[in-house]
TIVO-2410 file (N, C-alpha, C; in nm, 3 decimals):
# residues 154
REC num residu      c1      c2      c3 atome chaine
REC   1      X  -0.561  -1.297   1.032     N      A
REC   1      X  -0.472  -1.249   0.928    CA      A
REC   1      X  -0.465  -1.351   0.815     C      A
REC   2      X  -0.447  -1.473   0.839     N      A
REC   2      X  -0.447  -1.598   0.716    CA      A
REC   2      X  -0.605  -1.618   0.695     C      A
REC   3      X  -0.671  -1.593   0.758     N      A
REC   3      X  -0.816  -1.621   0.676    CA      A
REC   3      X  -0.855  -1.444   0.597     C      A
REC   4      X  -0.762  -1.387   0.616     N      A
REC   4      X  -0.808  -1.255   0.544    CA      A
REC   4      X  -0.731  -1.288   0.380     C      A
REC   5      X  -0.603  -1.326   0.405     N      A
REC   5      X  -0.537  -1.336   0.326    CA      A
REC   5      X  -0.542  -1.462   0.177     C      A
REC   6      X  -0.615  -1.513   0.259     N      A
REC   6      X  -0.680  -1.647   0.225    CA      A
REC   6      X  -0.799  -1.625   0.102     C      A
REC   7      X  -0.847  -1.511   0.211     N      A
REC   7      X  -1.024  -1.483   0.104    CA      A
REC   7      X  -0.933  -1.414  -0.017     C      A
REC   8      X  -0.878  -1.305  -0.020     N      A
REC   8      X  -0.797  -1.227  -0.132    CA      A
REC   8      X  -0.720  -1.303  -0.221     C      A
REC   9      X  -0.645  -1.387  -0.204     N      A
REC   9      X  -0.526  -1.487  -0.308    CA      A
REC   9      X  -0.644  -1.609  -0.351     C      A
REC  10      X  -0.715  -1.664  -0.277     N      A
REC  10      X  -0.738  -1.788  -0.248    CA      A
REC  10      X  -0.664  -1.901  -0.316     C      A
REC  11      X  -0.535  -1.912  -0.160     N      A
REC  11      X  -0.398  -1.991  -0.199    CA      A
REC  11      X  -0.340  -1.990  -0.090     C      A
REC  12      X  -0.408  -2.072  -0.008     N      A
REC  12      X  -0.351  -2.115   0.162    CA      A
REC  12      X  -0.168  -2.113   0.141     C      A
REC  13      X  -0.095  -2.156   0.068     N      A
REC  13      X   0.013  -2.143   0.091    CA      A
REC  13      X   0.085  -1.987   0.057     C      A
REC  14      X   0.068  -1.933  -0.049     N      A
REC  14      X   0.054  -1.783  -0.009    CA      A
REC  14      X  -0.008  -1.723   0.093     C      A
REC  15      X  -0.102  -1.745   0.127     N      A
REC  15      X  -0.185  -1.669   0.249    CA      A
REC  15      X  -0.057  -1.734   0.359     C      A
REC  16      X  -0.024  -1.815   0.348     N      A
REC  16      X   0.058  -1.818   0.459    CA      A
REC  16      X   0.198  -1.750   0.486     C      A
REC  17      X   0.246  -1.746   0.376     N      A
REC  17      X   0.395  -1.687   0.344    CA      A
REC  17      X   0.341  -1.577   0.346     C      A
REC  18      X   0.238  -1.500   0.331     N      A
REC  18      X   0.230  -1.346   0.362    CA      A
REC  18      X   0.223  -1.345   0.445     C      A
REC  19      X   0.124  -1.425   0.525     N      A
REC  19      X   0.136  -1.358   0.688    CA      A
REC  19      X   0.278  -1.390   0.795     C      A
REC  20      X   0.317  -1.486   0.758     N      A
REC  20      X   0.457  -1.520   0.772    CA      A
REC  20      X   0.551  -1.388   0.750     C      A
REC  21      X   0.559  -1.346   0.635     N      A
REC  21      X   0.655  -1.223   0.548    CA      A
REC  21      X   0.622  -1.127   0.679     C      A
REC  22      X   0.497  -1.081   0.698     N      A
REC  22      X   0.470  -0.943   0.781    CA      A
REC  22      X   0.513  -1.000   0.931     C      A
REC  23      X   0.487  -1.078   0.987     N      A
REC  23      X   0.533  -1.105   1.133    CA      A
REC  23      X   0.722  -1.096   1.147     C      A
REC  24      X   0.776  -1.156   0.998     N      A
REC  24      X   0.935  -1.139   0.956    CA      A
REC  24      X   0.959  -1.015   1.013     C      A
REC  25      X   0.896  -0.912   0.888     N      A
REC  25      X   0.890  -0.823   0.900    CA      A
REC  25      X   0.948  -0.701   1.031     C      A
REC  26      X   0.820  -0.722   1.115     N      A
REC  26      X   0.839  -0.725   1.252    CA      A
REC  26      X   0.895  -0.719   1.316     C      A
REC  27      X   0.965  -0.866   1.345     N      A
REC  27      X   1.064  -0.919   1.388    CA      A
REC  27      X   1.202  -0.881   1.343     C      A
REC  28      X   1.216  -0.865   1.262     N      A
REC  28      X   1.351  -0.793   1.147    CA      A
REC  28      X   1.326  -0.625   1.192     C      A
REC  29      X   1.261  -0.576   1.253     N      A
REC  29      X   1.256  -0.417   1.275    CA      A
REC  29      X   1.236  -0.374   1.139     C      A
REC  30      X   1.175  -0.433   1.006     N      A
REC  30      X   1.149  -0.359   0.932    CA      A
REC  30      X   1.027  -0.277   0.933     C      A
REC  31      X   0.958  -0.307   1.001     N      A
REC  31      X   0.797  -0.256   1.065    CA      A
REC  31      X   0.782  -0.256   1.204     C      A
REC  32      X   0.686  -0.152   1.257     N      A
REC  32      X   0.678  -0.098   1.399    CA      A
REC  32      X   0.548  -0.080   1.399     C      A
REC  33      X   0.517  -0.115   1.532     N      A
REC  33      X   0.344  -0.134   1.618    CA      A
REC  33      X   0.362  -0.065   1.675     C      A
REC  34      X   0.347   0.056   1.732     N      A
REC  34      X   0.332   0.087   1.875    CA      A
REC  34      X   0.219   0.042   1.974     C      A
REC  35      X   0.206  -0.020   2.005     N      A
REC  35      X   0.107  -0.095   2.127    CA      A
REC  35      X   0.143  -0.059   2.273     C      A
REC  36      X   0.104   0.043   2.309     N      A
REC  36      X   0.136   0.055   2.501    CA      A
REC  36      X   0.046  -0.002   2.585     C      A
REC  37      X  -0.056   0.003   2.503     N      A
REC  37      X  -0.134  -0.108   2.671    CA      A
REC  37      X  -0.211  -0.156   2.561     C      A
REC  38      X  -0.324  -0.191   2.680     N      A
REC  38      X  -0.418  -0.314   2.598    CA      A
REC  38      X  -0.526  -0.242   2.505     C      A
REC  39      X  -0.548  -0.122   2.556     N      A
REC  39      X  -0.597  -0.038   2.397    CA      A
REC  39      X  -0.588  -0.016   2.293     C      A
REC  40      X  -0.423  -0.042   2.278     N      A
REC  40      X  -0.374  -0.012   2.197    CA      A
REC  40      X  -0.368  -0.140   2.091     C      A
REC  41      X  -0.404  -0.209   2.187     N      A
REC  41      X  -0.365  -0.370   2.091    CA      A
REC  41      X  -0.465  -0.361   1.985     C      A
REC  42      X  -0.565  -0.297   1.979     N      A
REC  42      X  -0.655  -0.296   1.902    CA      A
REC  42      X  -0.615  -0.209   1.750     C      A
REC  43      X  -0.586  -0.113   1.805     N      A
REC  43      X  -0.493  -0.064   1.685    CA      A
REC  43      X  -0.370  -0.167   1.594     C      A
REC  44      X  -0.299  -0.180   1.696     N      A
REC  44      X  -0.176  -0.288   1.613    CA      A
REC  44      X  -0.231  -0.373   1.553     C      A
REC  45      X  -0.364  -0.501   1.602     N      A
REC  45      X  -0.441  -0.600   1.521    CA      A
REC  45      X  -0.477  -0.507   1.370     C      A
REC  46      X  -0.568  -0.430   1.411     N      A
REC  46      X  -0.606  -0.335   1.290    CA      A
REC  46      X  -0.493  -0.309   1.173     C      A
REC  47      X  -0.356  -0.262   1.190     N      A
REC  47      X  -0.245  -0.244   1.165    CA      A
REC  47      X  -0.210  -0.358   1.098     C      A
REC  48      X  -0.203  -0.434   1.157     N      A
REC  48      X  -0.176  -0.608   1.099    CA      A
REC  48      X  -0.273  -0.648   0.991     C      A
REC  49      X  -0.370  -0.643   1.024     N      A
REC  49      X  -0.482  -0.653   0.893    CA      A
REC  49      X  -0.435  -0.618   0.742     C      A
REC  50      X  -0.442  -0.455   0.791     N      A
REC  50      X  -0.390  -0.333   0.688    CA      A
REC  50      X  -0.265  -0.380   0.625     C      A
REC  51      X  -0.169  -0.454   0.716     N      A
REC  51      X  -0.056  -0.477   0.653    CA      A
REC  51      X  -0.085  -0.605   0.536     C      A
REC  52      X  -0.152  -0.747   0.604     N      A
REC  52      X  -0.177  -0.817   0.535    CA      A
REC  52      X  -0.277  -0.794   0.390     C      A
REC  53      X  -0.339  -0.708   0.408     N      A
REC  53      X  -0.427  -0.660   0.294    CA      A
REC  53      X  -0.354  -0.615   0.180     C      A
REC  54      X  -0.233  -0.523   0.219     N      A
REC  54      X  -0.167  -0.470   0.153    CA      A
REC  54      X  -0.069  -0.527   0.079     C      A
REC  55      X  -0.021  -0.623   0.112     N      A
REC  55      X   0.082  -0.747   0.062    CA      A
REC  55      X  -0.019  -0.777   0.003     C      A
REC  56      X  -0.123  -0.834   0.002     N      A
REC  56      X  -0.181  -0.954  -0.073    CA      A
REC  56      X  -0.254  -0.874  -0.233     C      A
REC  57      X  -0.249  -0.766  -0.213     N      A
REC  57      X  -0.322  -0.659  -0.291    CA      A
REC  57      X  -0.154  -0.637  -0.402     C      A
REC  58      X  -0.021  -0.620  -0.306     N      A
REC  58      X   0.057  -0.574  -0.390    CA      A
REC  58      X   0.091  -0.706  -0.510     C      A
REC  59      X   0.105  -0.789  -0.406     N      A
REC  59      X   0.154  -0.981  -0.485    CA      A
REC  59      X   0.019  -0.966  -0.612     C      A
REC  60      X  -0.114  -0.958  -0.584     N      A
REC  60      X  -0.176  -0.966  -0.694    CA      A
REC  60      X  -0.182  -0.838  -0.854     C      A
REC  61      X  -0.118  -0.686  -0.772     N      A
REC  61      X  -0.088  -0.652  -0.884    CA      A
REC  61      X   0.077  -0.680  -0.947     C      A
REC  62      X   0.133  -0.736  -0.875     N      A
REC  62      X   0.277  -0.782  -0.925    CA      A
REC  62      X   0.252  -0.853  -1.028     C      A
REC  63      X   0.142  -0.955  -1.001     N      A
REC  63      X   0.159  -1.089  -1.122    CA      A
REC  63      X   0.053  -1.038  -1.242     C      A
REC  64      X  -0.060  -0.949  -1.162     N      A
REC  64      X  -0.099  -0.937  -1.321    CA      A
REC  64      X  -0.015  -0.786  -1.399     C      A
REC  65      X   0.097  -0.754  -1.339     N      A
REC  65      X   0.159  -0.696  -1.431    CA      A
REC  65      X   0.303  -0.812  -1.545     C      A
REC  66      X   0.313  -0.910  -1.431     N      A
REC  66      X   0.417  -1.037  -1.487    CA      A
REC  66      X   0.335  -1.112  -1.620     C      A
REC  67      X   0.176  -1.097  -1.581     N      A
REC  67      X   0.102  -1.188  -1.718    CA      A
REC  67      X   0.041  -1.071  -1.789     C      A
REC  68      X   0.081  -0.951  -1.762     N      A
REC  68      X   0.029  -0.849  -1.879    CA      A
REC  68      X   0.186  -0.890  -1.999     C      A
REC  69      X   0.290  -0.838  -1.922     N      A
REC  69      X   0.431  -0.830  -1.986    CA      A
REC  69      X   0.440  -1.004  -2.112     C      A
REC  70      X   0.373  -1.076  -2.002     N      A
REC  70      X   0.412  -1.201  -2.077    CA      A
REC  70      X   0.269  -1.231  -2.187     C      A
REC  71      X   0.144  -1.207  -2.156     N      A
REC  71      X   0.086  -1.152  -2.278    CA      A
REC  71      X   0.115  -1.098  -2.413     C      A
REC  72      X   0.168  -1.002  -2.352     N      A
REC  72      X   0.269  -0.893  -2.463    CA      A
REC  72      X   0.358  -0.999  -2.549     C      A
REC  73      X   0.425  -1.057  -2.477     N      A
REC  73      X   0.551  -1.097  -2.554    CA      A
REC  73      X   0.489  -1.213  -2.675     C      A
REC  74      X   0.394  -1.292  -2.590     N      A
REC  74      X   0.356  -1.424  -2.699    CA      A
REC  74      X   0.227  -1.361  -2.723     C      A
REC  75      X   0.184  -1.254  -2.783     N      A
REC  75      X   0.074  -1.165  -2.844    CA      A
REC  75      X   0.062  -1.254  -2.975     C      A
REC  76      X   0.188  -1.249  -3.067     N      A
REC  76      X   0.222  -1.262  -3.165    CA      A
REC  76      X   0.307  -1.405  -3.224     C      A
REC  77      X   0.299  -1.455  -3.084     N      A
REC  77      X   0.402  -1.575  -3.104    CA      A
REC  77      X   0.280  -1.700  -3.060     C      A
REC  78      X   0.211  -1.784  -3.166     N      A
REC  78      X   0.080  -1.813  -3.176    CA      A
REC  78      X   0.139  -1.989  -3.173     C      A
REC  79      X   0.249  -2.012  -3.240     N      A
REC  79      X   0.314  -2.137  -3.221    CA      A
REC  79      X   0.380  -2.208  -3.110     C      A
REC  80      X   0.344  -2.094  -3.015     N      A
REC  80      X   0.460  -2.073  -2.808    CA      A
REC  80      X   0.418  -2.257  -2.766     C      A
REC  81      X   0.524  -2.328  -2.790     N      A
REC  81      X   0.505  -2.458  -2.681    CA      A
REC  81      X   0.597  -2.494  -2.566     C      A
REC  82      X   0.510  -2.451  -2.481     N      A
REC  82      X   0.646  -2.481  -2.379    CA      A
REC  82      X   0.692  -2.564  -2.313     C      A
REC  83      X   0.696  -2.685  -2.417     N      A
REC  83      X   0.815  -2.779  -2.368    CA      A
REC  83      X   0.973  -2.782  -2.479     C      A
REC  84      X   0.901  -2.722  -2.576     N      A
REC  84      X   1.043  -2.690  -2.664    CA      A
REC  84      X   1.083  -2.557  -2.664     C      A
REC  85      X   1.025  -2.459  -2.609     N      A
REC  85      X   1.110  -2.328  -2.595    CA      A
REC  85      X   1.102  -2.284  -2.465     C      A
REC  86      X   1.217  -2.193  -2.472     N      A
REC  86      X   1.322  -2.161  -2.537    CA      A
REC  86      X   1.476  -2.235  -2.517     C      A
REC  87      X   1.448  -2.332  -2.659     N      A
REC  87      X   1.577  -2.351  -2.696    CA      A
REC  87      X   1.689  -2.270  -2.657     C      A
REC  88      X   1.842  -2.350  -2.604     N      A
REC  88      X   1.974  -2.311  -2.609    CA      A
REC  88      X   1.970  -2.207  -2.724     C      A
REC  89      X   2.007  -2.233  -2.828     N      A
REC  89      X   1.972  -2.129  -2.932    CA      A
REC  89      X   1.895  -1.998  -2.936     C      A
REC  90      X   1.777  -2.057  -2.887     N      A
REC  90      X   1.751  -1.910  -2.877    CA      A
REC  90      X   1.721  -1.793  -2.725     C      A
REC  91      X   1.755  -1.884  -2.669     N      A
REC  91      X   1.831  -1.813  -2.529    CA      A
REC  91      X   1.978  -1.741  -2.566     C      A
REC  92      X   2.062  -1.783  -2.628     N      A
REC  92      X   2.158  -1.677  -2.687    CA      A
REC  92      X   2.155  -1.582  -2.767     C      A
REC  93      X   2.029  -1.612  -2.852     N      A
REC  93      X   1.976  -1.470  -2.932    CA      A
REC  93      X   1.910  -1.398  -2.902     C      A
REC  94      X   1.796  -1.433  -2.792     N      A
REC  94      X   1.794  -1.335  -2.704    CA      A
REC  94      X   1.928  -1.249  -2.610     C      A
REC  95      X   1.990  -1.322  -2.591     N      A
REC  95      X   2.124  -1.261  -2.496    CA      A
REC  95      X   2.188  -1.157  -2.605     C      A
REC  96      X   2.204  -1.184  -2.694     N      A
REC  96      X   2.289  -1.133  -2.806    CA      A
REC  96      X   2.171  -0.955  -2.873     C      A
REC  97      X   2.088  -1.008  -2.818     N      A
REC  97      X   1.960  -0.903  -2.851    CA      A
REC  97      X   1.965  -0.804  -2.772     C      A
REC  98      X   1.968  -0.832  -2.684     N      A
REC  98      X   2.011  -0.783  -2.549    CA      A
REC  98      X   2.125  -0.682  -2.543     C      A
REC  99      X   2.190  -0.734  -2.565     N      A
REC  99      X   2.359  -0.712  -2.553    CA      A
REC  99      X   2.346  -0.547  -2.704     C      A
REC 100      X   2.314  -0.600  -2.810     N      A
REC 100      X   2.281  -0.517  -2.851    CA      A
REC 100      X   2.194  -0.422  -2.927     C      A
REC 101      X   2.057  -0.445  -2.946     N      A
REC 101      X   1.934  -0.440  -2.958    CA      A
REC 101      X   1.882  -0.310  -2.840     C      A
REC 102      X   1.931  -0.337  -2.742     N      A
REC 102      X   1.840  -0.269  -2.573    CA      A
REC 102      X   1.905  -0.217  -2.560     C      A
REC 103      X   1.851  -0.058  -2.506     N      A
REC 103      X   1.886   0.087  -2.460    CA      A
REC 103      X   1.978   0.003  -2.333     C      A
REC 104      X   2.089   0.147  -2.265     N      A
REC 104      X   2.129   0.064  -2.180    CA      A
REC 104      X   2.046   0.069  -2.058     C      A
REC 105      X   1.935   0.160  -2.059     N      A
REC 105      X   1.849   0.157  -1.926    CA      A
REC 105      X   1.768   0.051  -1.943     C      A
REC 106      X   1.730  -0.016  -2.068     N      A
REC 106      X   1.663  -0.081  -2.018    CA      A
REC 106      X   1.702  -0.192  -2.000     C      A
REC 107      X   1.850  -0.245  -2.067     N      A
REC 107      X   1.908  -0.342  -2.021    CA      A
REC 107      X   1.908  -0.337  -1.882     C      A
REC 108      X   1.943  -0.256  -1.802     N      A
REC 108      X   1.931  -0.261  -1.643    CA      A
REC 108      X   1.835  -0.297  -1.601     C      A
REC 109      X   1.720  -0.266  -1.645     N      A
REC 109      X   1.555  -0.244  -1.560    CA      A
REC 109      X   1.592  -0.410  -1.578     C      A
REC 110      X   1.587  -0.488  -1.702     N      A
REC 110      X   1.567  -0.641  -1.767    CA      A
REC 110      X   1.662  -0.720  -1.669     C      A
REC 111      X   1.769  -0.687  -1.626     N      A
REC 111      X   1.853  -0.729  -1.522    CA      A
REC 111      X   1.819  -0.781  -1.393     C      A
REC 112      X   1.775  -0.632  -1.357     N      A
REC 112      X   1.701  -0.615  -1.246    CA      A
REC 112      X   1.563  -0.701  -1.231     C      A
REC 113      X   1.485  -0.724  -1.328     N      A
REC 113      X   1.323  -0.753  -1.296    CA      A
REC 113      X   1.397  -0.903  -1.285     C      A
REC 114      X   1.495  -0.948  -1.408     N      A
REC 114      X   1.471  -1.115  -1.461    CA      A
REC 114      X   1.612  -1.177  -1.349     C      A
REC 115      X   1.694  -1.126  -1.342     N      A
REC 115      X   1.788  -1.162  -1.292    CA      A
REC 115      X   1.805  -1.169  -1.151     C      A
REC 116      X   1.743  -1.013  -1.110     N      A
REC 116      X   1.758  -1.010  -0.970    CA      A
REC 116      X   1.627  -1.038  -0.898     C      A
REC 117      X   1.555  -1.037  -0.979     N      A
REC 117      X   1.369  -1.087  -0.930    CA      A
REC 117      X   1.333  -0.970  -0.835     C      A
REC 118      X   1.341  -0.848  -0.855     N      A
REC 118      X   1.316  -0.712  -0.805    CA      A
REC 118      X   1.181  -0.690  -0.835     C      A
REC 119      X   1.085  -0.670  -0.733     N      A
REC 119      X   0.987  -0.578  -0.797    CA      A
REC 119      X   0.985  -0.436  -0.909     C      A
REC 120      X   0.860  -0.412  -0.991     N      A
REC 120      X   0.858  -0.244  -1.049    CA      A
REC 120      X   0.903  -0.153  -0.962     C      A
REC 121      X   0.881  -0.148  -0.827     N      A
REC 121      X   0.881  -0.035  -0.740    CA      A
REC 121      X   1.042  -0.031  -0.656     C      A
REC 122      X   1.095  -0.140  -0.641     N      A
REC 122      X   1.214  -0.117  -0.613    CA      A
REC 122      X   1.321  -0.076  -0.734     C      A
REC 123      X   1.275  -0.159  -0.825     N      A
REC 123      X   1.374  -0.112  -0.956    CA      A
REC 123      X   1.387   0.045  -0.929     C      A
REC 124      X   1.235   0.076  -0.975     N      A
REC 124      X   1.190   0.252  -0.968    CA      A
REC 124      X   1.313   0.302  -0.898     C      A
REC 125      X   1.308   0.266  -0.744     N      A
REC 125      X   1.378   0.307  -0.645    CA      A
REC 125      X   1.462   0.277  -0.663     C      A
REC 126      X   1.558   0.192  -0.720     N      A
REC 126      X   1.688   0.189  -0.756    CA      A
REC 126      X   1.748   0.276  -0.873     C      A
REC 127      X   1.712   0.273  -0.958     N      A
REC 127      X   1.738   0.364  -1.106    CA      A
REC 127      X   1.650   0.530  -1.079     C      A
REC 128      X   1.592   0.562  -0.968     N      A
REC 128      X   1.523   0.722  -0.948    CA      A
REC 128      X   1.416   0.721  -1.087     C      A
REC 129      X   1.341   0.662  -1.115     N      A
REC 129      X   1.277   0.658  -1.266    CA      A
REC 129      X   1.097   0.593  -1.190     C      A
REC 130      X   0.977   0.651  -1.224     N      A
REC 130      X   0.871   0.599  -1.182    CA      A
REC 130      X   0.839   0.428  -1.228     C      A
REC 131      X   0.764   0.384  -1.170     N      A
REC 131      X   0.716   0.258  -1.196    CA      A
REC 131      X   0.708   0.213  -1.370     C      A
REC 132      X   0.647   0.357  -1.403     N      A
REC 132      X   0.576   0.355  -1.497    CA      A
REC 132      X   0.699   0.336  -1.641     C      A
REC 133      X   0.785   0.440  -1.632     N      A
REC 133      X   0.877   0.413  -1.706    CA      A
REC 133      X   0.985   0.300  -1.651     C      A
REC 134      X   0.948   0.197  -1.557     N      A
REC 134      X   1.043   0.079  -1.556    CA      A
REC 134      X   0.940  -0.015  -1.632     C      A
REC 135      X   0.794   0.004  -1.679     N      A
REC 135      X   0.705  -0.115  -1.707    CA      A
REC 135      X   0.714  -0.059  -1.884     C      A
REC 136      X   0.739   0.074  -1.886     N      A
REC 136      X   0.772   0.128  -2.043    CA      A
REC 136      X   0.923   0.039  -2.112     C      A
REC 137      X   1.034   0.073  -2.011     N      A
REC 137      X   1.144  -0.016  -2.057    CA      A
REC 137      X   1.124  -0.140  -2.114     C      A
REC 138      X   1.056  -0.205  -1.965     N      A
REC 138      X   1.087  -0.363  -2.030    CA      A
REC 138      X   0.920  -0.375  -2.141     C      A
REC 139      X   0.837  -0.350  -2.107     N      A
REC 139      X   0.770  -0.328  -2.226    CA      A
REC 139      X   0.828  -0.302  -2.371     C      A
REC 140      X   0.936  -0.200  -2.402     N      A
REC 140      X   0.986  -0.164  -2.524    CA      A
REC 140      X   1.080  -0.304  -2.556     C      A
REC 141      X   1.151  -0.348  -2.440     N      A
REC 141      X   1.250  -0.433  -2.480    CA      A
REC 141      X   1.169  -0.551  -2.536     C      A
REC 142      X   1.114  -0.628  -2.474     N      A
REC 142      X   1.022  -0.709  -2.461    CA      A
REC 142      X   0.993  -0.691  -2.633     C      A
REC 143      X   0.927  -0.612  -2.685     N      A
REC 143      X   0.871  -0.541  -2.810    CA      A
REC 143      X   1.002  -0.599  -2.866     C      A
REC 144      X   1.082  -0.546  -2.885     N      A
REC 144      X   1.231  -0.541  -2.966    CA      A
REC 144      X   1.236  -0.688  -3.020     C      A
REC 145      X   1.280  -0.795  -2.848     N      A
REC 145      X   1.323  -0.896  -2.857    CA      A
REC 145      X   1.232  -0.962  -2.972     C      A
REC 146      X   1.076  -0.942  -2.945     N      A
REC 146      X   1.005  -1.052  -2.970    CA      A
REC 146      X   0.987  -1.013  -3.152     C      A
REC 147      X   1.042  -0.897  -3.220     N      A
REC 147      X   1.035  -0.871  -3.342    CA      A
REC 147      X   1.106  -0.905  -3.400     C      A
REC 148      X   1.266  -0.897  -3.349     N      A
REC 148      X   1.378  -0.960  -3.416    CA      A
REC 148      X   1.392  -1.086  -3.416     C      A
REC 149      X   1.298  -1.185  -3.322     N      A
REC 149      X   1.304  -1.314  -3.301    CA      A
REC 149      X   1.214  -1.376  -3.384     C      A
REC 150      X   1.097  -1.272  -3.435     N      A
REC 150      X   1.025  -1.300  -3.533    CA      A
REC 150      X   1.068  -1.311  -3.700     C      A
REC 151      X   1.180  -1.216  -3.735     N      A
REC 151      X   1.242  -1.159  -3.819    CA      A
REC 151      X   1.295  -1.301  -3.831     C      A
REC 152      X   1.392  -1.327  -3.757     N      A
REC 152      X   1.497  -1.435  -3.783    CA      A
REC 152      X   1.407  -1.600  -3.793     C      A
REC 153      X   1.318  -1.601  -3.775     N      A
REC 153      X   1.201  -1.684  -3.791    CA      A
REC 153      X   1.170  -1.732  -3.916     C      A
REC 154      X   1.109  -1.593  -4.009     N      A
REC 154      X   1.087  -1.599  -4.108    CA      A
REC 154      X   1.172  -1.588  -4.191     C      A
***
């Protein structure tokens, strides 16, 4: 399971916290093997695989949707150094952007992704709304912030 996970991330300490996460898992009754005899074990290994494959497949489209979003944002922002931003200052104008600039759904989705560190798919599942329109939200917001921050720039 960690040398599967291993070849896919290649990032022994992720590969480990995944296979770690799914045995949790497990153990927490959030996932079920059925294994009755020793035939069966072959299935559950198989199962385990599938599971680890599947984490390591979801973690890698998580982040390249986290460096699509953050693409997006410094598309346009060509001066981005990040040891001086984001300034106090403009961490409140973003807040203030926020506050009133952003639909209120998508203030939620922005809550949810930045605040509560939620995946797309649970948000989804929290607000009844597809993936797709939680990656449209913060996409639009995202858009908003980074125009008015441009605005006040120039």
């Amino acid at each position: 399971m960690h040398r599967l996970a291993v070849a896919l991330l290649h990032d022994e300490d992720l590969a480990r916290d995944i296979v770690h996460d799914i045995f949790a898992a497990l153990l927490g009754g959030e996932m079920r093997v059925a294994a009755l005899s020793d035939a069966d074990i072959n299935v559950a290994g198989g199962y385990l695989l599938k599971s680890v494959r599947n984490r390591c497949l979801n973690h890698i489209r998580d982040c390249e949707i986290h460096q699509r979003i953050a693409n997006r944002y410094f598309l346009d922002n060509e001066e981005y150094d990040t040891e001086d931003w984001p300034d106090d200052e403009t961490i409140a104008r973003i807040y203030a952007l926020i506050k009133s600039d952003i639909s209120s759904q998508a203030r939620k989705v922005m809550e949810l992704r930045f605040s509560e560190g939620m995946p797309f798919a649970r948000i989804a599942a929290a607000m009844g709304i597809s993936e797709t329109a939680v990656y449209r939200h913060l996409s639009h917001a995202l858009t908003v912030i980074r125009q008015k921050l441009n605005e006040n720039e120039q």
